[in-house]
Backbone atoms as SQL, in Angstrom:
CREATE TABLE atoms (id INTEGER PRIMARY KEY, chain TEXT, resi INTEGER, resn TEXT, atom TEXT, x REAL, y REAL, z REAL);
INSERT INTO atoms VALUES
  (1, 'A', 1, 'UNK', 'N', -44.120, 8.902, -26.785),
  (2, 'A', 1, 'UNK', 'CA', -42.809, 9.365, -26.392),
  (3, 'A', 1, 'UNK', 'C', -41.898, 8.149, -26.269),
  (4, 'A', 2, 'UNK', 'N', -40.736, 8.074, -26.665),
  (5, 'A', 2, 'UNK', 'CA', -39.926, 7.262, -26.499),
  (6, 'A', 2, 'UNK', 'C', -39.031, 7.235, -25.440),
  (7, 'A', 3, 'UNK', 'N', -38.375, 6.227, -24.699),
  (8, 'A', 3, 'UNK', 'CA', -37.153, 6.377, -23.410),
  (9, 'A', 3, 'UNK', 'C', -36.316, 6.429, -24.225),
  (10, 'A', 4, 'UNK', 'N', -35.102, 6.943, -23.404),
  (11, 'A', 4, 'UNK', 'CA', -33.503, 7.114, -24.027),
  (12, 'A', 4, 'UNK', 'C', -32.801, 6.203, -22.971),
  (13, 'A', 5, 'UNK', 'N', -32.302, 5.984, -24.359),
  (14, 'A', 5, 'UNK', 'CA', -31.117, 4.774, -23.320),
  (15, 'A', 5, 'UNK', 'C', -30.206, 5.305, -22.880),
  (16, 'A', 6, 'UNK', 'N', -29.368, 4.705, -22.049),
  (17, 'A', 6, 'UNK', 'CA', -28.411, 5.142, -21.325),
  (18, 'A', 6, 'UNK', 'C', -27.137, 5.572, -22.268),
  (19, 'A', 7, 'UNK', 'N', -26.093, 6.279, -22.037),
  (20, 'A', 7, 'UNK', 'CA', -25.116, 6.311, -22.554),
  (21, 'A', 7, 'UNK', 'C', -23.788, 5.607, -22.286),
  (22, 'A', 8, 'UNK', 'N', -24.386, 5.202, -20.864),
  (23, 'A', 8, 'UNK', 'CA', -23.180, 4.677, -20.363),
  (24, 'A', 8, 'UNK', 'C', -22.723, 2.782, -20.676),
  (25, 'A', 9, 'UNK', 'N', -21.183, 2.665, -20.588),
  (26, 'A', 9, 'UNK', 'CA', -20.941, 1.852, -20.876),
  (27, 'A', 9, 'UNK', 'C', -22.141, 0.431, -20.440),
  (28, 'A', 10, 'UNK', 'N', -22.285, -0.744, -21.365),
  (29, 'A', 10, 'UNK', 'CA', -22.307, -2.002, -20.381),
  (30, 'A', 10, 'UNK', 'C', -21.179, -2.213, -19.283),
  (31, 'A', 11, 'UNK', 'N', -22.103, -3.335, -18.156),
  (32, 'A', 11, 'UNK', 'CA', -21.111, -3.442, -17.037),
  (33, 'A', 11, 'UNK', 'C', -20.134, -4.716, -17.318),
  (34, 'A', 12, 'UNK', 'N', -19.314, -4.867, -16.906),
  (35, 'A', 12, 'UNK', 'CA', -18.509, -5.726, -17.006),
  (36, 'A', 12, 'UNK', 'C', -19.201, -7.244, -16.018),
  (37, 'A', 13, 'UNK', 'N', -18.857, -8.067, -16.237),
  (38, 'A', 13, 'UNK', 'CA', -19.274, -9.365, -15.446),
  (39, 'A', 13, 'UNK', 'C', -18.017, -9.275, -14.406),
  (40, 'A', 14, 'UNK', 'N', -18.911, -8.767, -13.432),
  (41, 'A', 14, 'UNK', 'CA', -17.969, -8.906, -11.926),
  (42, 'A', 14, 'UNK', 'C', -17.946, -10.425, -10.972),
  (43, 'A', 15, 'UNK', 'N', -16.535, -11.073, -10.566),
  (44, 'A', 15, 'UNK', 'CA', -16.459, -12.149, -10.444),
  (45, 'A', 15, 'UNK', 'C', -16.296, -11.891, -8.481),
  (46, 'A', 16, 'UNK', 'N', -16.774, -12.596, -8.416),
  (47, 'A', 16, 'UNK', 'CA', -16.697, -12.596, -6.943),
  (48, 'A', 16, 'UNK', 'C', -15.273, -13.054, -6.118),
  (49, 'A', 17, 'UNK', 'N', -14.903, -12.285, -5.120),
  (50, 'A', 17, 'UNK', 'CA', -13.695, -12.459, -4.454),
  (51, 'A', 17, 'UNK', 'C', -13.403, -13.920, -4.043),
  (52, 'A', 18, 'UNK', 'N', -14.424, -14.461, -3.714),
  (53, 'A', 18, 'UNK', 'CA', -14.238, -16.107, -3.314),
  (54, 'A', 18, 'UNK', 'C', -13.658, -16.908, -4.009),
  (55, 'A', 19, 'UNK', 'N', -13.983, -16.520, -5.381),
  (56, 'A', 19, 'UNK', 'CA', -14.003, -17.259, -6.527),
  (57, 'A', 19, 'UNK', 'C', -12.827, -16.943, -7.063),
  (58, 'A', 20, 'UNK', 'N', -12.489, -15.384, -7.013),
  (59, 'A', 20, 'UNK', 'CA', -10.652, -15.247, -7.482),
  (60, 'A', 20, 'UNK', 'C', -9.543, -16.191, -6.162),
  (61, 'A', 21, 'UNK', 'N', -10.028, -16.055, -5.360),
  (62, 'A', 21, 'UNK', 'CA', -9.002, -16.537, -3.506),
  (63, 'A', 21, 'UNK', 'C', -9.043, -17.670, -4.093),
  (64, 'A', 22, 'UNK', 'N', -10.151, -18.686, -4.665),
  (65, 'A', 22, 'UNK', 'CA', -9.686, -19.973, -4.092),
  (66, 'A', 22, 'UNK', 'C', -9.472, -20.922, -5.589),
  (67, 'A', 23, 'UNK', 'N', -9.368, -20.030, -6.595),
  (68, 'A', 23, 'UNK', 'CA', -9.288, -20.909, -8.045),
  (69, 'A', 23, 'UNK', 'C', -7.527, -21.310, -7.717),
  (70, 'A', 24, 'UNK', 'N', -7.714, -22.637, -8.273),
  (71, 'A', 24, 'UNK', 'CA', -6.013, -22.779, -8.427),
  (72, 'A', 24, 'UNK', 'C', -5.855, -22.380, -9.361),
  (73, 'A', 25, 'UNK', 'N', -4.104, -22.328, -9.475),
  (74, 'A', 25, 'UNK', 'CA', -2.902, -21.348, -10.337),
  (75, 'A', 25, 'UNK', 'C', -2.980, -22.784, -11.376),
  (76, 'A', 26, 'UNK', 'N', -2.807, -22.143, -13.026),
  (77, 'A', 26, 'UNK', 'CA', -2.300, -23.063, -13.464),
  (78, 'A', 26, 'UNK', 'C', -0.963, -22.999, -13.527),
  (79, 'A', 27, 'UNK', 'N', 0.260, -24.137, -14.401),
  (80, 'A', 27, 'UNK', 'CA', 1.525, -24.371, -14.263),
  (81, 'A', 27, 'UNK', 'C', 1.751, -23.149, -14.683),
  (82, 'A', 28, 'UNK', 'N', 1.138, -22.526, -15.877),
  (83, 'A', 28, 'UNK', 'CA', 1.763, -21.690, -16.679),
  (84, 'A', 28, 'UNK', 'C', 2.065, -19.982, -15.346),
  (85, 'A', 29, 'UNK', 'N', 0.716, -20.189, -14.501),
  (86, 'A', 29, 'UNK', 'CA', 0.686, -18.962, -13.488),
  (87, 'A', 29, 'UNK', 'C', 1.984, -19.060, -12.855),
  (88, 'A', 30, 'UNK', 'N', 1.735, -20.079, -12.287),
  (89, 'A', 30, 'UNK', 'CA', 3.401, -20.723, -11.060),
  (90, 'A', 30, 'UNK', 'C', 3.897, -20.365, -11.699),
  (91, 'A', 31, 'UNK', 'N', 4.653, -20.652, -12.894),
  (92, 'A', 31, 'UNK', 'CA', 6.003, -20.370, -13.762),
  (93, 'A', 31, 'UNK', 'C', 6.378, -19.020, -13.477),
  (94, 'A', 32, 'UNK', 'N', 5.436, -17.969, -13.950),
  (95, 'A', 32, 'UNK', 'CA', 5.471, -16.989, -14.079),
  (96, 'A', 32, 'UNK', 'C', 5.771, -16.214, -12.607),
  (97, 'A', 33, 'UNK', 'N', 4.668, -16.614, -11.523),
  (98, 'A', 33, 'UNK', 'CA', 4.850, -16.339, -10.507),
  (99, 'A', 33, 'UNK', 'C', 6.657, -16.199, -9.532),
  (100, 'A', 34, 'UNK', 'N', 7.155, -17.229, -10.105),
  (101, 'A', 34, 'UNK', 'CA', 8.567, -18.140, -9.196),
  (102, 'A', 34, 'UNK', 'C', 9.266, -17.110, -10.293),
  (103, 'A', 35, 'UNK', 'N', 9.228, -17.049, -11.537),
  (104, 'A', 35, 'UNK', 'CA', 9.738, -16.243, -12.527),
  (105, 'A', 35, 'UNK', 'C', 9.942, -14.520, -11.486),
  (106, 'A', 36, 'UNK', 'N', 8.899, -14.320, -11.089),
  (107, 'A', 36, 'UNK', 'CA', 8.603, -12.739, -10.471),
  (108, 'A', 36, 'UNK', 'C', 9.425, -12.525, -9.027),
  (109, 'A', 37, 'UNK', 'N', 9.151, -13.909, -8.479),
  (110, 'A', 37, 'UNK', 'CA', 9.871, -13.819, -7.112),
  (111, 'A', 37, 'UNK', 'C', 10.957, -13.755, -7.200),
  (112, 'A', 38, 'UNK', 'N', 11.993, -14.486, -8.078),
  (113, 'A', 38, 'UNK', 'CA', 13.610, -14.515, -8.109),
  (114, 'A', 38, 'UNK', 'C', 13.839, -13.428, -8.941),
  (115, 'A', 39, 'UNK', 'N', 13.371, -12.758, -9.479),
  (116, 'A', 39, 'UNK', 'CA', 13.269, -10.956, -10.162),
  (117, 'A', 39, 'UNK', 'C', 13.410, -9.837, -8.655),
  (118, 'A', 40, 'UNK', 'N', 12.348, -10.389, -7.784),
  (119, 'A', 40, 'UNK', 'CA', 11.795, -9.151, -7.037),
  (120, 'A', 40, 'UNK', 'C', 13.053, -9.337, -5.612),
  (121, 'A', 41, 'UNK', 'N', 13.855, -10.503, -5.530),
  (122, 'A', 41, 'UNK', 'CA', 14.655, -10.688, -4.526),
  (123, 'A', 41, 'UNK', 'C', 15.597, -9.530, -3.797),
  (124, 'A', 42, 'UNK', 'N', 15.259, -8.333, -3.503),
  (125, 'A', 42, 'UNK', 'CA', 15.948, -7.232, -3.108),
  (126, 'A', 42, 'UNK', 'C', 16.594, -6.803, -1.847),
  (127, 'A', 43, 'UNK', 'N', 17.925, -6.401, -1.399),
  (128, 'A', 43, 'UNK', 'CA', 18.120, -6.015, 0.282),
  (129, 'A', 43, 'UNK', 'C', 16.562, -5.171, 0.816),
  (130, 'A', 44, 'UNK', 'N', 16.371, -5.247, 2.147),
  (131, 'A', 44, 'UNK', 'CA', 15.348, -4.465, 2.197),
  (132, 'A', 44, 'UNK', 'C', 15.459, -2.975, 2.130),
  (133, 'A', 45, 'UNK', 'N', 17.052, -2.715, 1.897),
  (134, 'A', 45, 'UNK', 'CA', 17.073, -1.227, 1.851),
  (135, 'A', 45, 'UNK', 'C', 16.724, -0.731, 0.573),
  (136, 'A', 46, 'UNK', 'N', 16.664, -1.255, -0.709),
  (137, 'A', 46, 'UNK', 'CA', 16.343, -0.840, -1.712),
  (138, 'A', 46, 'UNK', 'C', 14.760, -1.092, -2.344),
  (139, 'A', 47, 'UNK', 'N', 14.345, -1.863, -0.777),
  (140, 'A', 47, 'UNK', 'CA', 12.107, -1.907, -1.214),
  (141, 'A', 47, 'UNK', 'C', 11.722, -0.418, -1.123),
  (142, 'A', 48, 'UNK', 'N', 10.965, -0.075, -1.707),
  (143, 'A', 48, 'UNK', 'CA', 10.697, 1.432, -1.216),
  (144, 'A', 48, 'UNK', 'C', 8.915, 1.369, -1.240),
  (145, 'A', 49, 'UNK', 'N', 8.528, 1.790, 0.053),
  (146, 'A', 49, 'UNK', 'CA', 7.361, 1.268, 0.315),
  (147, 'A', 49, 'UNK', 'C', 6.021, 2.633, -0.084),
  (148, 'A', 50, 'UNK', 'N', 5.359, 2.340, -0.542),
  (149, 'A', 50, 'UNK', 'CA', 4.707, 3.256, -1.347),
  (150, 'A', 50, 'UNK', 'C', 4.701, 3.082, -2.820),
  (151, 'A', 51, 'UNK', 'N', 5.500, 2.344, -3.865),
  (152, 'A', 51, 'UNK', 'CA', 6.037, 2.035, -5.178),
  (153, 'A', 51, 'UNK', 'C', 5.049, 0.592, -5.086),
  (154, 'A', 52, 'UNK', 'N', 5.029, -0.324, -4.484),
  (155, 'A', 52, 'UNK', 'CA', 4.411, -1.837, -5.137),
  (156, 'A', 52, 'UNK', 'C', 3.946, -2.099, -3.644),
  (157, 'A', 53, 'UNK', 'N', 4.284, -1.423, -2.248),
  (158, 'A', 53, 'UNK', 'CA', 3.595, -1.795, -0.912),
  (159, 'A', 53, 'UNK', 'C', 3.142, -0.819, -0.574),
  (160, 'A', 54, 'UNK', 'N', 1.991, -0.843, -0.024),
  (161, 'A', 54, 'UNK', 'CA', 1.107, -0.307, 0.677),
  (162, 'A', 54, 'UNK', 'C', 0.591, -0.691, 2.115),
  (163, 'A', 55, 'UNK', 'N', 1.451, -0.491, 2.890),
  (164, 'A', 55, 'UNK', 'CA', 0.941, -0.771, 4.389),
  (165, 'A', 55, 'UNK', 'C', -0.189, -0.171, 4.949),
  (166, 'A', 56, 'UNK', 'N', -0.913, -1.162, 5.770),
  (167, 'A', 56, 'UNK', 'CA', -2.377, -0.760, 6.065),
  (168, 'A', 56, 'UNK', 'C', -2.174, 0.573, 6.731),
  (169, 'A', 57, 'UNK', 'N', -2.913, 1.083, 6.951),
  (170, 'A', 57, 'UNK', 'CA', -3.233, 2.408, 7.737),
  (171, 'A', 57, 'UNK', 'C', -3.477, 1.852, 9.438),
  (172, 'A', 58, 'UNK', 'N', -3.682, 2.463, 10.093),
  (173, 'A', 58, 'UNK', 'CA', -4.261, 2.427, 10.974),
  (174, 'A', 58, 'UNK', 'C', -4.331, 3.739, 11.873),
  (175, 'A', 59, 'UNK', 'N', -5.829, 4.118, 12.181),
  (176, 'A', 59, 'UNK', 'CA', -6.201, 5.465, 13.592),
  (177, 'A', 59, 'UNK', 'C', -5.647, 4.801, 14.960),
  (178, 'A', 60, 'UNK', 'N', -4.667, 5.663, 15.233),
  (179, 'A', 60, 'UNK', 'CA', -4.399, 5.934, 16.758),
  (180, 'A', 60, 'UNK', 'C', -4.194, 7.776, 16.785),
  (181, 'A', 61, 'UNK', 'N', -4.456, 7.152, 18.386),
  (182, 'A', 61, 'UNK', 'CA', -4.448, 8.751, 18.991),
  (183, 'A', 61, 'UNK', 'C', -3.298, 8.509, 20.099),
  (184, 'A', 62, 'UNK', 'N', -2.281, 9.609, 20.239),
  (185, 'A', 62, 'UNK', 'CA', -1.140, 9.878, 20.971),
  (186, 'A', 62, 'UNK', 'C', -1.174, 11.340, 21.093),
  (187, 'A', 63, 'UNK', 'N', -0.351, 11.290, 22.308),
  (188, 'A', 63, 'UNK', 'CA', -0.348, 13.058, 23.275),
  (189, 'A', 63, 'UNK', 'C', 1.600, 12.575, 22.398),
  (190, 'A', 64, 'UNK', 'N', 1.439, 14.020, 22.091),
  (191, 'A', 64, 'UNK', 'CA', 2.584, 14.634, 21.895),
  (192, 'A', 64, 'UNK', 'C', 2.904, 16.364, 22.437),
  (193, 'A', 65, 'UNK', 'N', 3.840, 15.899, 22.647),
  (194, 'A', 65, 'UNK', 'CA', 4.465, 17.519, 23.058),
  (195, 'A', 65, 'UNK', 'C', 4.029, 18.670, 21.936),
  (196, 'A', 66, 'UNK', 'N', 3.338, 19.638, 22.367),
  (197, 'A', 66, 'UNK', 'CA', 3.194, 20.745, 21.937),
  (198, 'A', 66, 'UNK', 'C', 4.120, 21.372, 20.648),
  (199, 'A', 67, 'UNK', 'N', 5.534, 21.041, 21.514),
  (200, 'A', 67, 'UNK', 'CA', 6.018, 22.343, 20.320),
  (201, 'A', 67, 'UNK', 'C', 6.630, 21.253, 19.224),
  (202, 'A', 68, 'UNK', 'N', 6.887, 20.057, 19.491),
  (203, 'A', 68, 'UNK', 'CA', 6.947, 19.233, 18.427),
  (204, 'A', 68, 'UNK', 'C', 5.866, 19.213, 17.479),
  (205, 'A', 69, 'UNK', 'N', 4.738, 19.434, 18.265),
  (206, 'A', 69, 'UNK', 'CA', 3.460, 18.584, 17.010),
  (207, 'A', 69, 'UNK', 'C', 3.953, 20.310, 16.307),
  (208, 'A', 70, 'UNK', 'N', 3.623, 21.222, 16.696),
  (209, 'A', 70, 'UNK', 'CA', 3.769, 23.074, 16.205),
  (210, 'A', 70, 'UNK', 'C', 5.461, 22.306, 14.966),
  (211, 'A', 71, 'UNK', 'N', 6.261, 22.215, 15.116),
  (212, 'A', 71, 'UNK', 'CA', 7.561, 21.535, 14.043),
  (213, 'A', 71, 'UNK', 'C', 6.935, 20.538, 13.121),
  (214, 'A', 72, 'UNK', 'N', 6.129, 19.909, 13.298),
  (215, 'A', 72, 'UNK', 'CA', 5.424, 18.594, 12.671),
  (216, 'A', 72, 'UNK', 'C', 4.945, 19.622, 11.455),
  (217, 'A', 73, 'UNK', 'N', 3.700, 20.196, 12.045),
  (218, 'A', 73, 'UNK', 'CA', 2.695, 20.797, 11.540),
  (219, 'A', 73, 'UNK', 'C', 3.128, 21.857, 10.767),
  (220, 'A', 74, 'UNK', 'N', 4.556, 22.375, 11.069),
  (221, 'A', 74, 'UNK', 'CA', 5.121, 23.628, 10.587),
  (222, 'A', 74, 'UNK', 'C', 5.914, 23.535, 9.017),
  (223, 'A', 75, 'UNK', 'N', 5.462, 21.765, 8.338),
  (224, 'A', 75, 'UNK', 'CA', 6.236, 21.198, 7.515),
  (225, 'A', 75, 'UNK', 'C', 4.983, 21.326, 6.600),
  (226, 'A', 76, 'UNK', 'N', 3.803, 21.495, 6.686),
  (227, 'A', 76, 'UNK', 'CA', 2.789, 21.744, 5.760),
  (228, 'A', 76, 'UNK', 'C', 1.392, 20.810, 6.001),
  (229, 'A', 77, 'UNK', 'N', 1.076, 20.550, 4.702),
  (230, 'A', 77, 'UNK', 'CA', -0.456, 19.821, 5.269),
  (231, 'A', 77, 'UNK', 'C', -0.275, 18.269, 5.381),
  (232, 'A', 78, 'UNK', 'N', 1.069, 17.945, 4.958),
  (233, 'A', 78, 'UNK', 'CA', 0.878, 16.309, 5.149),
  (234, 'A', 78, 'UNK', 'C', 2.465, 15.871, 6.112),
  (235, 'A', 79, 'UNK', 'N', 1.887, 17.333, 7.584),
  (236, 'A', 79, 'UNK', 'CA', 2.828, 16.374, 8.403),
  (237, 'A', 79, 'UNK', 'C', 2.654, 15.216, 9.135),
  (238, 'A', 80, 'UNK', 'N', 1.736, 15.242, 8.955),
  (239, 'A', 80, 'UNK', 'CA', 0.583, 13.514, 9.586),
  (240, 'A', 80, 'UNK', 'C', 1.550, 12.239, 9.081),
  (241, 'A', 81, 'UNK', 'N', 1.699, 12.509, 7.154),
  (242, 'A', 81, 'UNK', 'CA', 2.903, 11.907, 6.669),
  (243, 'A', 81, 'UNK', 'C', 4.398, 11.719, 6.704),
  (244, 'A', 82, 'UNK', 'N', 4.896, 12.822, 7.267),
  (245, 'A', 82, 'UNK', 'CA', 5.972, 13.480, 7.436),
  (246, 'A', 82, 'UNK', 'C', 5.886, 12.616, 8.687),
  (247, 'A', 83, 'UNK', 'N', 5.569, 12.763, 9.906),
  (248, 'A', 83, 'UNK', 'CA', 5.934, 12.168, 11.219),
  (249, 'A', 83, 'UNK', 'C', 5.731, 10.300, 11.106),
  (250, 'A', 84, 'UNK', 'N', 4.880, 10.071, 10.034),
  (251, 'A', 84, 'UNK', 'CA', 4.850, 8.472, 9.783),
  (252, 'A', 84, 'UNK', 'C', 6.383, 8.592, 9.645),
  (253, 'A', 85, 'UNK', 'N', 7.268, 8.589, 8.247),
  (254, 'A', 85, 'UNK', 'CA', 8.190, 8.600, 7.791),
  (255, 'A', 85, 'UNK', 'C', 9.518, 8.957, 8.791),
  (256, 'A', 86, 'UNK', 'N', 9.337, 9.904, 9.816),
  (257, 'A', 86, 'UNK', 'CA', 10.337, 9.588, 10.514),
  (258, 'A', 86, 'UNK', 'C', 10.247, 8.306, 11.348),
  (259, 'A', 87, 'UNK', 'N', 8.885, 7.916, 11.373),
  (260, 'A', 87, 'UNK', 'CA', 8.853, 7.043, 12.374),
  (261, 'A', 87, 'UNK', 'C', 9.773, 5.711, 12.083),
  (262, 'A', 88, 'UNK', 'N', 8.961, 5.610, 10.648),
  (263, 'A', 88, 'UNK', 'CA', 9.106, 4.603, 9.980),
  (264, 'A', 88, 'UNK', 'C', 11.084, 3.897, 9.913),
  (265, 'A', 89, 'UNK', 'N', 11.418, 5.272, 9.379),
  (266, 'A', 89, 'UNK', 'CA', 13.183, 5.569, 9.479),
  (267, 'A', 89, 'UNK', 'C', 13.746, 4.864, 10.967),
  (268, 'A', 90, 'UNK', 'N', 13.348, 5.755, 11.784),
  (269, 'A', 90, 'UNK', 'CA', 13.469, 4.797, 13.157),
  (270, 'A', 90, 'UNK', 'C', 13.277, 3.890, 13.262),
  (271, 'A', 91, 'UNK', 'N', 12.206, 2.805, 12.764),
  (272, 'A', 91, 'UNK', 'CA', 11.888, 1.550, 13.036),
  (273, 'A', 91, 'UNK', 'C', 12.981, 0.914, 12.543),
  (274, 'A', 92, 'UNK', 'N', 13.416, 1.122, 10.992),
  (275, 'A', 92, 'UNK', 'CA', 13.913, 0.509, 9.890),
  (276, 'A', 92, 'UNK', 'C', 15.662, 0.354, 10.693),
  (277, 'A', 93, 'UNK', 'N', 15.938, 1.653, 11.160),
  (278, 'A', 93, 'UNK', 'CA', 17.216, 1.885, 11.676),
  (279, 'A', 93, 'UNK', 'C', 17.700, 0.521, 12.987),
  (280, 'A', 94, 'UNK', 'N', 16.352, 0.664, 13.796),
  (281, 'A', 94, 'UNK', 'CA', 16.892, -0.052, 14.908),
  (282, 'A', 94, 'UNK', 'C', 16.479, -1.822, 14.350),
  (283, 'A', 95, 'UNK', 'N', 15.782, -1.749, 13.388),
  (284, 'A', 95, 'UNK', 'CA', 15.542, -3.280, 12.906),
  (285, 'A', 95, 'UNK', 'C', 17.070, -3.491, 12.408),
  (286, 'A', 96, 'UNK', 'N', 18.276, -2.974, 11.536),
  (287, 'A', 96, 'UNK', 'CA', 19.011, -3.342, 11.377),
  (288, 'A', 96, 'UNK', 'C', 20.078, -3.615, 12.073),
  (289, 'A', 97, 'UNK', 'N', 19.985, -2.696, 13.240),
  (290, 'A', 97, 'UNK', 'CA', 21.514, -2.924, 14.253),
  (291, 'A', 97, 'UNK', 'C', 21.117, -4.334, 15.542),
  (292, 'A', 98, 'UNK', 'N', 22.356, -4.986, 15.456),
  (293, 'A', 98, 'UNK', 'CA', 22.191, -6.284, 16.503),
  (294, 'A', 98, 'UNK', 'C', 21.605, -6.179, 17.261);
């Protein structure tokens, strides 16, 4: 009887994270890099976060009023998201005024 080989692809040669963190940039990277930064120079009102940022997550637990979380929840299955986003609005609001 013979084995059957796999079908699936070969693996790729996976490089270890250490080894991407600490290689230096060559000139040609920098160039490109300083090239990207004076491109990406934007007010912060026009970053839109979710598009190229991804802010960490983080679990907390908070008591909220009843009939708010019932309004939260009454917006569908991702008012979890929905109440980030106002939050977020608020933050953004009072970060701009003196």
């Amino acid at each position: 009887m013979t084995t059957k080989k796999s079908a699936s692809s070969p693996q790729e040669k996976r490089i270890p994270a250490s080894v991407l963190l600490t290689t230096p940039l060559t000139d040609s990277q920098r160039r490109s890099l300083r090239k990207l930064a004076a491109q990406a120079e934007l007010p912060p009102s026009e970053i839109h976060v979710g598009h190229f940022y991804r802010p960490i997550k983080q679990r907390v637990s908070i008591r909220v009023d009843a009939d708010v979380l019932a309004w939260f929840r009454g917006r569908g299955k991702r008012y979890q998201t929905y109440m980030n986003e106002v939050l977020r609005r608020e933050m953004q609001s009072r970060a701009n005024r003196p």
